[in-house]
Residue frames relative to the residue before (quaternion, step in Angstrom):
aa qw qx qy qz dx dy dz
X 1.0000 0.0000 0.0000 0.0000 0.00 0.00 0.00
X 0.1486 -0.7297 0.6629 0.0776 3.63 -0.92 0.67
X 0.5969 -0.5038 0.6002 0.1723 3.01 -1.79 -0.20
X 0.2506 -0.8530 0.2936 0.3513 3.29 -0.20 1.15
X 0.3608 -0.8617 0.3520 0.0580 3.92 -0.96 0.62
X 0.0341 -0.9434 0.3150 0.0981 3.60 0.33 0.37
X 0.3658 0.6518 -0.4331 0.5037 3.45 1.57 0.26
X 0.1299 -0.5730 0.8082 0.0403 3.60 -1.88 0.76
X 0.5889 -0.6020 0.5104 0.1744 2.44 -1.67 1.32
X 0.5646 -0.5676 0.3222 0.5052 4.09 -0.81 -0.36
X 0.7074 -0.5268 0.3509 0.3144 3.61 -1.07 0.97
X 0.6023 -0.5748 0.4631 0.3039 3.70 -0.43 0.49
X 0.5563 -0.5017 0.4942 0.4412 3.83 -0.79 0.22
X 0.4233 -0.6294 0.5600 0.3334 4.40 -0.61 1.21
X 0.6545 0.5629 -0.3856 0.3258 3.74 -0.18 -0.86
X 0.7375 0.4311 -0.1672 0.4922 3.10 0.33 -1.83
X 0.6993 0.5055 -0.2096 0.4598 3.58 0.93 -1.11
X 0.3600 0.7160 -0.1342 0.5828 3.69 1.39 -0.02
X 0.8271 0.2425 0.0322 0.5060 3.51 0.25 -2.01
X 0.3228 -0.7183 0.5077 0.3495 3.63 1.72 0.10
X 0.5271 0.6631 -0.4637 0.2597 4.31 0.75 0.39
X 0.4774 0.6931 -0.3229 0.4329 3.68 1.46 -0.15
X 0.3491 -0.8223 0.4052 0.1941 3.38 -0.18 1.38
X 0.1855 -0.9011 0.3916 -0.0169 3.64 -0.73 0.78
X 0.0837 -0.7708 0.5927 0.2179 3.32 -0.64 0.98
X 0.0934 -0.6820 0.6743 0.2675 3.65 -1.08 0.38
X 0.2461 -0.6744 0.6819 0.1398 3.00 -2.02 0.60
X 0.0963 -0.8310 0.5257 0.1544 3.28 -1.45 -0.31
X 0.4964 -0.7930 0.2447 0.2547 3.48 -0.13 1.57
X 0.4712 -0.6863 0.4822 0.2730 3.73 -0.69 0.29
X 0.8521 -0.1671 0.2763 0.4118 3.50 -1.72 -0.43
X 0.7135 0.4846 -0.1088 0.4942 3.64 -0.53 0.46
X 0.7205 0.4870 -0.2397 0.4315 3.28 1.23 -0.42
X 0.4699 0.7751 -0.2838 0.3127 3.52 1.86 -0.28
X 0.1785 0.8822 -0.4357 -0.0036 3.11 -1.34 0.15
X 0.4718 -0.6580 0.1585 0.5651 3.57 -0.30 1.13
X 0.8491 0.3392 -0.2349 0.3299 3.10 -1.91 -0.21
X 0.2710 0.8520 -0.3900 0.2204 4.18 1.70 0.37
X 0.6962 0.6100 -0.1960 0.3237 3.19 1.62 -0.09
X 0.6111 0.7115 -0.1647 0.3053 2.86 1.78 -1.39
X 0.5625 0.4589 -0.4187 0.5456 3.58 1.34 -0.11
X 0.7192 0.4260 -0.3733 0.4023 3.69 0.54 -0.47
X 0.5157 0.7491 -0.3822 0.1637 3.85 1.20 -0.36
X 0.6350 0.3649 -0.2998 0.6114 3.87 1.76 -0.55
X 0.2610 0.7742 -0.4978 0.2911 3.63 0.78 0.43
X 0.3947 -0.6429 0.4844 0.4431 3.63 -0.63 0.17
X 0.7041 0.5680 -0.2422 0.3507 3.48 0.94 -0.94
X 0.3191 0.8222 -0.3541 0.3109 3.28 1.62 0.01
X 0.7885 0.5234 -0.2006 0.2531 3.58 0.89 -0.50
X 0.5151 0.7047 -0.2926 0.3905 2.25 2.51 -0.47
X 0.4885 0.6223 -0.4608 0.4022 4.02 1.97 0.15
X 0.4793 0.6573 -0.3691 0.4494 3.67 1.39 0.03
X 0.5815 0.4596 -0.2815 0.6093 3.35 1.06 -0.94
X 0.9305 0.2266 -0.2748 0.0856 3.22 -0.38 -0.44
X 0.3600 0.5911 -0.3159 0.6490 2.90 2.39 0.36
X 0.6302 0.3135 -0.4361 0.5607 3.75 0.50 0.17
X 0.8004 0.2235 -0.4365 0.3448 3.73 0.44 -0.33
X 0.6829 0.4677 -0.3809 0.4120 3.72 1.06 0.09
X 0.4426 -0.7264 0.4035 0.3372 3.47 1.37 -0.14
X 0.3957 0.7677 -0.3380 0.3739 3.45 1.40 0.89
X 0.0702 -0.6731 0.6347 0.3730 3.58 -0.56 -0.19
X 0.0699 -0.7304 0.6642 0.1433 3.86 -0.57 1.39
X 0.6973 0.4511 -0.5065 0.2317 3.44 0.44 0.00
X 0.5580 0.6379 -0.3418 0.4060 3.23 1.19 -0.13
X 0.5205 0.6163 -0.3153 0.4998 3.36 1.99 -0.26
X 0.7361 0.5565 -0.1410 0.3587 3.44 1.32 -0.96
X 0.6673 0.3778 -0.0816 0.6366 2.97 1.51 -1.00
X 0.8153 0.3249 -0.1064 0.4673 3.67 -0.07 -0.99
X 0.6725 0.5150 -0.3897 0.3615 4.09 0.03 -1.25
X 0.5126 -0.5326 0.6388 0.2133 3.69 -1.46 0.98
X 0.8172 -0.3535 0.3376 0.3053 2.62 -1.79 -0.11
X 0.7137 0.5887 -0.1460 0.3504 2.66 0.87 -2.02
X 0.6062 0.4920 -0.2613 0.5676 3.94 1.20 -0.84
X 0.6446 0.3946 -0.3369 0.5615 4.05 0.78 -0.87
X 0.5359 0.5076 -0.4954 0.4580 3.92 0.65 0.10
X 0.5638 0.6195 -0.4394 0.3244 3.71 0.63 -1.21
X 0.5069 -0.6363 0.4700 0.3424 3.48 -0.76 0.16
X 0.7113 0.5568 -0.2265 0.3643 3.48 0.54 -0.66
X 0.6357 0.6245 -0.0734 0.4477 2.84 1.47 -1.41
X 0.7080 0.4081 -0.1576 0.5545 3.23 0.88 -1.54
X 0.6431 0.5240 -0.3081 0.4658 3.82 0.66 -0.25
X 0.6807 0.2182 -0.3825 0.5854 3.62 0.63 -0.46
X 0.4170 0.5876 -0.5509 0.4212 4.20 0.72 -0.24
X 0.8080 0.3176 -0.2604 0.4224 3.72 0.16 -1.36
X 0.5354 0.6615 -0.3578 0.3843 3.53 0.97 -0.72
X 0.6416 0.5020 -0.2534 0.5217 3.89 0.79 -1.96
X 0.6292 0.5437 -0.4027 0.3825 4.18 0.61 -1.14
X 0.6236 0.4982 -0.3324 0.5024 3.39 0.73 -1.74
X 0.5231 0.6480 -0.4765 0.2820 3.68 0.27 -1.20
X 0.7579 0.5591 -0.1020 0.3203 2.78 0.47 -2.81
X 0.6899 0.4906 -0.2166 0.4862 3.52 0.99 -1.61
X 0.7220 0.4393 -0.3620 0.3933 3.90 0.70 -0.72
X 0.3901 0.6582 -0.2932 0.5732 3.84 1.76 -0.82
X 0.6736 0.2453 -0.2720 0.6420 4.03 -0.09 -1.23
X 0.6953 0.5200 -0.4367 0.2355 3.86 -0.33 -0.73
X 0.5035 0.6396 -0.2180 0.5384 3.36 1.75 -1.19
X 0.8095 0.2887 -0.2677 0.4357 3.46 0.09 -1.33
X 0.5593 0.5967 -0.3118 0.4836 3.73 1.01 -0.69
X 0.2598 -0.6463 0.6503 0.3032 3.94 0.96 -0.05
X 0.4831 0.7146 -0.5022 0.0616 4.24 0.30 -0.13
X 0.5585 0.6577 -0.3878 0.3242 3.56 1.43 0.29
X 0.5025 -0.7420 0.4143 0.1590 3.11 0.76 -0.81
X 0.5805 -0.4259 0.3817 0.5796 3.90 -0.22 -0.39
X 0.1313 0.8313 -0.5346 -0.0770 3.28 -0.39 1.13
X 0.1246 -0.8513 0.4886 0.1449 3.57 -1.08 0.64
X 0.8774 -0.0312 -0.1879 0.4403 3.09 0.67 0.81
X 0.1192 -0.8602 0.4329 0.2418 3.57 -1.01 -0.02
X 0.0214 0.7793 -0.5905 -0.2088 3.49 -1.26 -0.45
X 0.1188 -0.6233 0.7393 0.2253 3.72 -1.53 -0.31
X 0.3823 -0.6541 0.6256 0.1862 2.88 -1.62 0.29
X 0.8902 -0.0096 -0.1390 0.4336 3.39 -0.79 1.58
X 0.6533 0.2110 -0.0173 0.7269 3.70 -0.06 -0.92
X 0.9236 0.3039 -0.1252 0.1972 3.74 0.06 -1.33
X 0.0699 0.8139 -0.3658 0.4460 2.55 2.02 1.25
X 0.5775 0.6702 -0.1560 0.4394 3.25 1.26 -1.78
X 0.7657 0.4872 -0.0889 0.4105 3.39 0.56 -1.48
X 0.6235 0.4440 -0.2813 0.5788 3.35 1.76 -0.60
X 0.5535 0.5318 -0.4944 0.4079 3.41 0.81 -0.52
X 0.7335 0.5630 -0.2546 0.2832 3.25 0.53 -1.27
X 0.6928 0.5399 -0.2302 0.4190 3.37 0.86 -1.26
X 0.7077 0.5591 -0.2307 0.3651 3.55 1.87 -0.60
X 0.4334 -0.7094 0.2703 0.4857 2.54 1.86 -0.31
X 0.2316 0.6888 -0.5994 0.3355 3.80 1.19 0.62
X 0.9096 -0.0474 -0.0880 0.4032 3.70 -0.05 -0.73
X 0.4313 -0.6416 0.4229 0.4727 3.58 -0.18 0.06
X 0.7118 -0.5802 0.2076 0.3371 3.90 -1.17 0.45
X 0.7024 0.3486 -0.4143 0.4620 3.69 1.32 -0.17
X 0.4129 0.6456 -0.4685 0.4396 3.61 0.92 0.01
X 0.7729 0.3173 -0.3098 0.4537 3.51 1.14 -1.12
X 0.6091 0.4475 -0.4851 0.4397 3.84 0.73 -0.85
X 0.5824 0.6070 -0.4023 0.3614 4.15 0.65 0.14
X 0.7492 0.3621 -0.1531 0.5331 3.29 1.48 -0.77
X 0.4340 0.5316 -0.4963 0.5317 3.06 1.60 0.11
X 0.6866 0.4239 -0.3482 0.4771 4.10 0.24 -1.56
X 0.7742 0.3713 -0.4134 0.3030 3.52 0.43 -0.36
X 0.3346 0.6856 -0.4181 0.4931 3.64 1.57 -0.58
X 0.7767 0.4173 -0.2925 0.3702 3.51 0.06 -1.79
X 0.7642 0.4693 -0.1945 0.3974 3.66 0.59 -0.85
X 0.5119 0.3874 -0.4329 0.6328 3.81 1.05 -0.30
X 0.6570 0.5124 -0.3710 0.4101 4.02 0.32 -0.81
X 0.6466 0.5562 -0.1934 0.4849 3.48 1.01 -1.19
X 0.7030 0.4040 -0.1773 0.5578 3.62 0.91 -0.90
X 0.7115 0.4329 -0.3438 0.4338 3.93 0.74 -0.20
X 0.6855 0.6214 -0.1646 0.3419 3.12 1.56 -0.67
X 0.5363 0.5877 -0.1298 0.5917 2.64 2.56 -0.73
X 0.5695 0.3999 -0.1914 0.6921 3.87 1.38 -0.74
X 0.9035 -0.1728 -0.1480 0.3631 3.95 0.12 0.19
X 0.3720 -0.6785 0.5574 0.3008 3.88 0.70 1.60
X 0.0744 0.6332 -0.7702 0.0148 2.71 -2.25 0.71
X 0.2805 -0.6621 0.6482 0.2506 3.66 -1.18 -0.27
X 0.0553 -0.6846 0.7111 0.1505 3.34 -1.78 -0.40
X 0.2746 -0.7497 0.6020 -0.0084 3.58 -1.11 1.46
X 0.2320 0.6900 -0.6395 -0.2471 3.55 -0.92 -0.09
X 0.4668 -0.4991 0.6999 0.2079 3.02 -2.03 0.68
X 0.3159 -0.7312 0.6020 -0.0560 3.56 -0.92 1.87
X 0.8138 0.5073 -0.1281 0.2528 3.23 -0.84 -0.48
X 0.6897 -0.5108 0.3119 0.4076 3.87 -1.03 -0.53
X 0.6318 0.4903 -0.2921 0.5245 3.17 -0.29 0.98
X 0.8257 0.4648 -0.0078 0.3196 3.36 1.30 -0.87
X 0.1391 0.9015 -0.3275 0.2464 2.79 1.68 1.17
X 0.7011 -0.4191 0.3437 0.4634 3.70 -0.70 -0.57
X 0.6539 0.4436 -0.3249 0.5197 3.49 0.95 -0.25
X 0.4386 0.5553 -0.3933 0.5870 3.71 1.38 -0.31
X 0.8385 0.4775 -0.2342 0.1186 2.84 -0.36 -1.25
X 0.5371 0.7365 0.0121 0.4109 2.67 2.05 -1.14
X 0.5820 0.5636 -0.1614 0.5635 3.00 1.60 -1.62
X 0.6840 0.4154 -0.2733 0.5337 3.77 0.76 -1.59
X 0.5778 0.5475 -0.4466 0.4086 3.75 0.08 -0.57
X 0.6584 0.5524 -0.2610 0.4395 3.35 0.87 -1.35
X 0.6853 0.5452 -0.2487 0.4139 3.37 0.36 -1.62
X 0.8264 0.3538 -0.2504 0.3593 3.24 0.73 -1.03
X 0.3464 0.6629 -0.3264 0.5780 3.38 1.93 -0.21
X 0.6568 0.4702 -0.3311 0.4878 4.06 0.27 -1.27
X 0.7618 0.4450 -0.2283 0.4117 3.50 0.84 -1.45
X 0.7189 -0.5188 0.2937 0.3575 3.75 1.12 0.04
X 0.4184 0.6527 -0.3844 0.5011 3.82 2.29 -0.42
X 0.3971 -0.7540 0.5189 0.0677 3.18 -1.53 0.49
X 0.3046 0.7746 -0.4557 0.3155 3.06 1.97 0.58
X 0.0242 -0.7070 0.7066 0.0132 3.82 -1.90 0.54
X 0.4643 -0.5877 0.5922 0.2972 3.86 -1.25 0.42
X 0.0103 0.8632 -0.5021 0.0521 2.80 -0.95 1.56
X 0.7835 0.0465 -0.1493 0.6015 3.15 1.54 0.37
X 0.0889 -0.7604 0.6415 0.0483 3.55 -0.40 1.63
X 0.2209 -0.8166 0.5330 -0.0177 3.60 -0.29 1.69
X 0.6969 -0.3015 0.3300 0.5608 3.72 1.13 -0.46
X 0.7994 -0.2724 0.3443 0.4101 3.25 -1.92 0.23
X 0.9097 -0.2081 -0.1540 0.3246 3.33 -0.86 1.13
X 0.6540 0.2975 -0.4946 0.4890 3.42 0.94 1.35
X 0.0885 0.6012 -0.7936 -0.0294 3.23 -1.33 0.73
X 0.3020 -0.6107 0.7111 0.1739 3.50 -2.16 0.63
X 0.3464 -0.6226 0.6861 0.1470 3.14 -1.36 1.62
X 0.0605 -0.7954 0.5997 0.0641 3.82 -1.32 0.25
X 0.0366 -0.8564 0.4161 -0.3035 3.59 -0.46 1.28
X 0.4291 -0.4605 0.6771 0.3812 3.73 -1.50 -0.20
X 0.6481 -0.6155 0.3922 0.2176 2.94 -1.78 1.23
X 0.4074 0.7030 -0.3254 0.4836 3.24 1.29 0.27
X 0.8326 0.2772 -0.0460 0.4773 2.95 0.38 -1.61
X 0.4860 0.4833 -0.4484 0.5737 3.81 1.31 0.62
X 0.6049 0.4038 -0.4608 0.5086 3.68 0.58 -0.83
X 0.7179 0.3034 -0.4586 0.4270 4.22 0.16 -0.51
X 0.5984 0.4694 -0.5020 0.4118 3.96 0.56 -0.51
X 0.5832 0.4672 -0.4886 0.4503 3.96 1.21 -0.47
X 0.7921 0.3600 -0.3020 0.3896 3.70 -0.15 -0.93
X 0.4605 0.6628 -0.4112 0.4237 3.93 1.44 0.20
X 0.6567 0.6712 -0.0974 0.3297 2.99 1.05 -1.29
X 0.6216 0.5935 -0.1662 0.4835 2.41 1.10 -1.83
X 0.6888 0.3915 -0.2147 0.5712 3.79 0.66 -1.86
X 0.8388 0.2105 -0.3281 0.3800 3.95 -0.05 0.46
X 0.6383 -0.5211 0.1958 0.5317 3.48 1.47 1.26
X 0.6811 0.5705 -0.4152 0.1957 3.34 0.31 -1.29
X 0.5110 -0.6940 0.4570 0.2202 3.69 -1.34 0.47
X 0.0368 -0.8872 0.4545 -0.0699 3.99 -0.42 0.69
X 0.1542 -0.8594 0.4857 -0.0421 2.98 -0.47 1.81
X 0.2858 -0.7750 0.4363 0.3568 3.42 -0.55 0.75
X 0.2767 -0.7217 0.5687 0.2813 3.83 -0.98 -0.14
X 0.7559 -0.5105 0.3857 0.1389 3.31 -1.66 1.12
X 0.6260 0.5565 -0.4190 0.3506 3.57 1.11 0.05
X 0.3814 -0.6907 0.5640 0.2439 3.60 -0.82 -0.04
X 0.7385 0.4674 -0.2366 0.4245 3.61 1.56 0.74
X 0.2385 -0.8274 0.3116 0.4019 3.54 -0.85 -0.23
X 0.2697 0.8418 -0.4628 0.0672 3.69 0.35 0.99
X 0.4004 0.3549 -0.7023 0.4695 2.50 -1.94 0.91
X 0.8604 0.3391 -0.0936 0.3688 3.87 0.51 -0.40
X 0.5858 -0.7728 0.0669 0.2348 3.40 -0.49 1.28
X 0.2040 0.5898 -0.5921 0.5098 3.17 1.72 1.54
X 0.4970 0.5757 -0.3894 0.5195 3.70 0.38 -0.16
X 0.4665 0.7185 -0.4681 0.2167 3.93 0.47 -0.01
X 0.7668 0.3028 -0.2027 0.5285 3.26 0.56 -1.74
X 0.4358 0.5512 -0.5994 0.3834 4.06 1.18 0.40
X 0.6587 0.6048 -0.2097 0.3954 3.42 0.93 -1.40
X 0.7426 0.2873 -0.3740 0.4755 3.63 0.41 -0.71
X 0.5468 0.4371 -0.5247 0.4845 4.06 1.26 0.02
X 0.4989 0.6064 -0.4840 0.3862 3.65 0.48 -0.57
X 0.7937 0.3389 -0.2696 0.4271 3.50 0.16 -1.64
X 0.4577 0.5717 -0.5716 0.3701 4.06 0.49 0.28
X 0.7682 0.4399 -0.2302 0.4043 3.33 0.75 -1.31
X 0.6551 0.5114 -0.3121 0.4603 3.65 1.24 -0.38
X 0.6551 0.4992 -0.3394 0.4545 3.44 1.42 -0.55
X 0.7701 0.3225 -0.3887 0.3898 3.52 1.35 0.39
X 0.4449 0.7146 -0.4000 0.3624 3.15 1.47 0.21
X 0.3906 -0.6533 0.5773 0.2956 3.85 -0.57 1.25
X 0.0136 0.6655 -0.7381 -0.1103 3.78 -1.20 1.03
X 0.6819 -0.4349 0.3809 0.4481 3.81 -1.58 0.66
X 0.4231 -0.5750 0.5015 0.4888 3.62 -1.29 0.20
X 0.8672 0.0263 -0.0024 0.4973 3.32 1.18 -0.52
X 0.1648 -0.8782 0.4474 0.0373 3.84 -1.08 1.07
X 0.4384 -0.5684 0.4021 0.5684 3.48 -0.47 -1.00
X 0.6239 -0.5964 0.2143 0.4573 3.47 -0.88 0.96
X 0.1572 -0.6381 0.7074 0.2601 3.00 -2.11 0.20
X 0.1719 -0.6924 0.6109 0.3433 3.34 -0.92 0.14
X 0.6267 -0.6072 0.4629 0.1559 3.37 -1.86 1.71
X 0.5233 -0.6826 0.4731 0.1907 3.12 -1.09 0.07
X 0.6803 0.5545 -0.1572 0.4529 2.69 1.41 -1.24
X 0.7923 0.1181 -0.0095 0.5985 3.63 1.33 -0.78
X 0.3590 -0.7220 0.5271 0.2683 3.70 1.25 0.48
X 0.4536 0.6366 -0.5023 0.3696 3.79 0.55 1.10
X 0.4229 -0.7049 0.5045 0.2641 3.74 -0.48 0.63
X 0.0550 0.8368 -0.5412 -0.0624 3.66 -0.89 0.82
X 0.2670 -0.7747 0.5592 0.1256 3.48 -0.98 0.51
X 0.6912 0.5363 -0.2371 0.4224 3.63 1.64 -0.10
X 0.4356 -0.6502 0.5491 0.2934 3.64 -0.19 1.52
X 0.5919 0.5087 -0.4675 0.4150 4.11 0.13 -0.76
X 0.8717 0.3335 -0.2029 0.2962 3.67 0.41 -0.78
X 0.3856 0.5851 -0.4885 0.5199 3.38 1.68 0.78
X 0.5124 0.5415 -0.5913 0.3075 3.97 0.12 0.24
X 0.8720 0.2926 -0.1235 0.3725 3.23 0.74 -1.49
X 0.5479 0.5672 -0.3105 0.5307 3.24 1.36 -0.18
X 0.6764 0.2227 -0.3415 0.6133 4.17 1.35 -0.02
X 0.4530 0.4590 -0.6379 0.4209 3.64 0.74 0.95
X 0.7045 0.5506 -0.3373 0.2946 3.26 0.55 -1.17
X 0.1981 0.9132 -0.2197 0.2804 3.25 1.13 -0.89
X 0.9010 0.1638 -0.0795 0.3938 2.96 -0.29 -1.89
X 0.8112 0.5131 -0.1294 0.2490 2.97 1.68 -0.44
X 0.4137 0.6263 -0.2088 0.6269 2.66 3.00 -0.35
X 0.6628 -0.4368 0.4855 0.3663 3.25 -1.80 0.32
X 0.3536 -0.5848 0.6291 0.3704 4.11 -1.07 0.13
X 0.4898 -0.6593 0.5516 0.1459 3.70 -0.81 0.68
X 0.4272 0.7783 -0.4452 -0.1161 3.39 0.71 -0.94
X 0.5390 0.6551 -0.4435 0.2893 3.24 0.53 -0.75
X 0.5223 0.5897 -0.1800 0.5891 3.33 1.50 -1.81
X 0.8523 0.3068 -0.3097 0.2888 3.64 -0.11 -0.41
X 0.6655 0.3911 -0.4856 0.4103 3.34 1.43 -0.07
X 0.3407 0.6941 -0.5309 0.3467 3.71 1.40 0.26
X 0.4673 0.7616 -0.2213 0.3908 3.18 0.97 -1.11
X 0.7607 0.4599 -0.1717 0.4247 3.51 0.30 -1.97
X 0.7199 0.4464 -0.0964 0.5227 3.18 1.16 -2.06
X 0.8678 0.0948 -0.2249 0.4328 3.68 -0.08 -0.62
X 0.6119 0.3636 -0.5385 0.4511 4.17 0.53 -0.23
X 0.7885 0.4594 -0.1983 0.3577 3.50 0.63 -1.49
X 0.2438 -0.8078 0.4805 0.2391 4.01 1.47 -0.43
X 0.2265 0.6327 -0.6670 0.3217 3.29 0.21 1.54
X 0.3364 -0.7047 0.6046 0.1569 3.03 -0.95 1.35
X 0.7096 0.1576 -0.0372 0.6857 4.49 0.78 -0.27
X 0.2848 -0.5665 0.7650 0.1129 3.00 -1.79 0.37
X 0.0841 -0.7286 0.6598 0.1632 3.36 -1.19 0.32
X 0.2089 -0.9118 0.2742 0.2230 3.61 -0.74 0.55
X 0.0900 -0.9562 0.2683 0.0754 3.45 0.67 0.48
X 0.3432 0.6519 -0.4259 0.5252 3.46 -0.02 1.77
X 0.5769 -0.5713 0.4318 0.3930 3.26 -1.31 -0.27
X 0.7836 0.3025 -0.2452 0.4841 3.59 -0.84 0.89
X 0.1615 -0.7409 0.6036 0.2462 4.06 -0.74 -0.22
X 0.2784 0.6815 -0.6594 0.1527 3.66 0.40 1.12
X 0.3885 0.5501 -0.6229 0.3980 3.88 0.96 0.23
X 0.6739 0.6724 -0.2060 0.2266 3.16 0.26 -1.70
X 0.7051 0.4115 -0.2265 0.5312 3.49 1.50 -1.37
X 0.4171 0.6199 -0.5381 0.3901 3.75 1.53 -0.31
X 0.7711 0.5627 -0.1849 0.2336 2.96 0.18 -1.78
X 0.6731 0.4646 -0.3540 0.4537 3.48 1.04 -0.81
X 0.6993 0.4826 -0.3137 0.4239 3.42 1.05 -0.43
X 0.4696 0.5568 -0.4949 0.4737 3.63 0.63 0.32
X 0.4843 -0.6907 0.5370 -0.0034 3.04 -1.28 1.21
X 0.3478 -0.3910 -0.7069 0.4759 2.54 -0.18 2.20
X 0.4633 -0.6427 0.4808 0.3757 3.52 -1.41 0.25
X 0.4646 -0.7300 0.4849 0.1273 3.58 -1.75 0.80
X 0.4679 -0.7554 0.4133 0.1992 3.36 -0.40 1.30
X 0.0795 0.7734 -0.6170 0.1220 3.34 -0.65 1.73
X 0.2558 -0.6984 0.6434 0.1811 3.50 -1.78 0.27
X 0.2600 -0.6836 0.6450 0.2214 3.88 -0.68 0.25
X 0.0095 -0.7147 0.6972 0.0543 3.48 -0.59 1.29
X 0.0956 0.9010 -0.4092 0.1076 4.06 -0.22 1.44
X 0.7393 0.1641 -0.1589 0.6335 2.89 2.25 0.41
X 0.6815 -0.4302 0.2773 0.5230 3.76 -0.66 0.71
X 0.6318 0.5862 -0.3216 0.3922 3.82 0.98 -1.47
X 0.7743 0.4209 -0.1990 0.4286 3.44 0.82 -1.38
X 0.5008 0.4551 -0.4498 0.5828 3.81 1.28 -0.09
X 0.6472 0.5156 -0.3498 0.4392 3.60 0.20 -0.52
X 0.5492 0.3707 -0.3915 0.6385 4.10 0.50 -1.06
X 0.6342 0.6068 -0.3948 0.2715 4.12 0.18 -1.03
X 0.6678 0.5158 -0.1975 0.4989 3.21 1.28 -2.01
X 0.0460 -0.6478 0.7090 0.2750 4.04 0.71 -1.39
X 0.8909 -0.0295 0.0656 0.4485 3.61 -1.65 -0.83
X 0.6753 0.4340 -0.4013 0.4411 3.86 0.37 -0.54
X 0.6945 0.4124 -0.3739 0.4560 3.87 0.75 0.13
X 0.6958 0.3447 -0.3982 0.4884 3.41 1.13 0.36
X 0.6720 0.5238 -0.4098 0.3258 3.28 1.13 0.50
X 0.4507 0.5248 -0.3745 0.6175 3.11 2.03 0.05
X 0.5584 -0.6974 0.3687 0.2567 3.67 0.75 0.43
């Protein structure tokens, strides 16, 4: 989960970006990024049909998630995961046909949108993923219901990873069940916990300046209440067929690029139960993997606002609507018509 963000990073160099030769990491945003009505720009899309597919193989109506669902339903876990998941889908599908990526060399998402990178790399093919996504959402949905949790981040100065740590601890020493579950960048990390143990990481906070935001979920992941999701998760991953080999993702769990379908069983068990690295992973993209931009593809551009804030910061674009893949593509999307 992230905070939402509205900053973009700076625009890639026009030429190079033009000639489709500007290496690229794509990402794809996680839980938290939804919102009602997140489809309707993608509905005259060619790729639009591809929400048929995946409501006949998960037994969902997702388009009715895209177009029609309140808030209150895009909050559900389950719900709100295959919503962001089907967008990324939609946005990576138009991004393909639009030539608007460029040389890409690698990808990631962040949490849920981990999924979406597998896919797009070609680790799993796309109903294998919208299946582990509906099934992710429900083992997550069902632990969260058998043992409440919350999630808080601490924003701001002061609240780096070594902060965070310290409070996690304290409240750990003191008997709270709180862990870091998502170090997103310079001033945001997400603590994760029993509702307890958020109400003491709130009134910590409070007593050591720092600022503390709660987050819309009605769970604690990223954190080892998230187990008995994980060990249902890993049934469904131990039959899913992954490539022997793809183009890289970089993990969450260890901000390492892989290229080996064998190492996505244990690295999306762990997952649910490890912090998301991200910050670490978009190093990853930019200095192991040499993307010179990210492009993000999904609903919203709160990757995008990560990225500008990282020190140096990392040139990103939010592609979040046919219009904005297009400005992305320039001349090679009006020649695909």
């Amino acid at each position: 989960m992230t905070v939402t963000e509205t900053i973009e990073g700076p625009a890639a160099d026009g030429a190079e970006r033009e000639h489709g030769r500007i290496p690229t990491g794509v990402v794809f945003p996680g839980q938290g990024a939804q919102k009602p009505g997140m489809g309707r720009a993608w509905i005259e899309t060619p790729s639009w049909s591809l929400v048929g597919d995946i409501s006949a193989w998960i037994g969902v109506d997702v388009a009715h998630l895209l177009l029609e669902a309140g808030e209150s339903e895009l909050r559900r876990t389950d719900r709100a995961q295959l919503a962001v998941f089907t967008v990324g889908v939609l946005a990576h599908a138009e991004a393909v046909r639009l030539t608007a990526l460029g040389e890409v060399v690698g990808y990631a998402g962040h949490s849920l949108g981990e999924y979406t990178a597998l896919y797009a790399s070609g680790a799993i093919g796309l109903r294998e993923a919208a299946m582990l996504v509906a099934e992710r959402g429900a083992a997550m949905l069902r632990a969260a219901r058998r043992r409440p949790g919350a999630m808080a981040a601490l924003v701001g100065e002061g609240s780096g990873t070594g902060g965070a740590e310290k409070l996690a601890q304290a409240c750990r020493d003191s008997g709270f069940g709180v862990w870091v579950a998502n170090l997103n960048g310079p001033g945001q990390v997400v603590l994760s916990g029993t509702e307890a143990a958020i109400a003491a990481v709130e009134n910590r906070s409070a007593a050591s300046g720092l600022r503390c935001v709660r987050l819309e979920v009605a769970g604690a992941f990223h954190s080892p209440l998230m187990a008995p999701a994980a060990r249902r998760l890993r049934r469904a991953l131990s039959a899913t067929p992954f490539a022997p080999a793809h183009a890289p993702v970089v993990a969450n769990v260890d901000a390492q690029g892989h290229t080996d379908g064998a190492q996505w069983l244990n690295l999306m068990t762990a997952q649910l139960t490890s912090a998301v690295r991200w910050e670490e992973c978009v190093r990853t993209l930019a200095d192991g993997l040499g993307a010179r931009r990210l492009v993000e593809l999904g609903p919203g551009r709160t990757l995008s606002g990560l990225a500008a804030r990282l020190d140096p910061p990392v040139p990103a674009a939010s592609a979040n609507t046919p219009l904005r893949l297009a400005e992305l593509a320039g001349p090679a999307a009006r020649s695909v018509g």
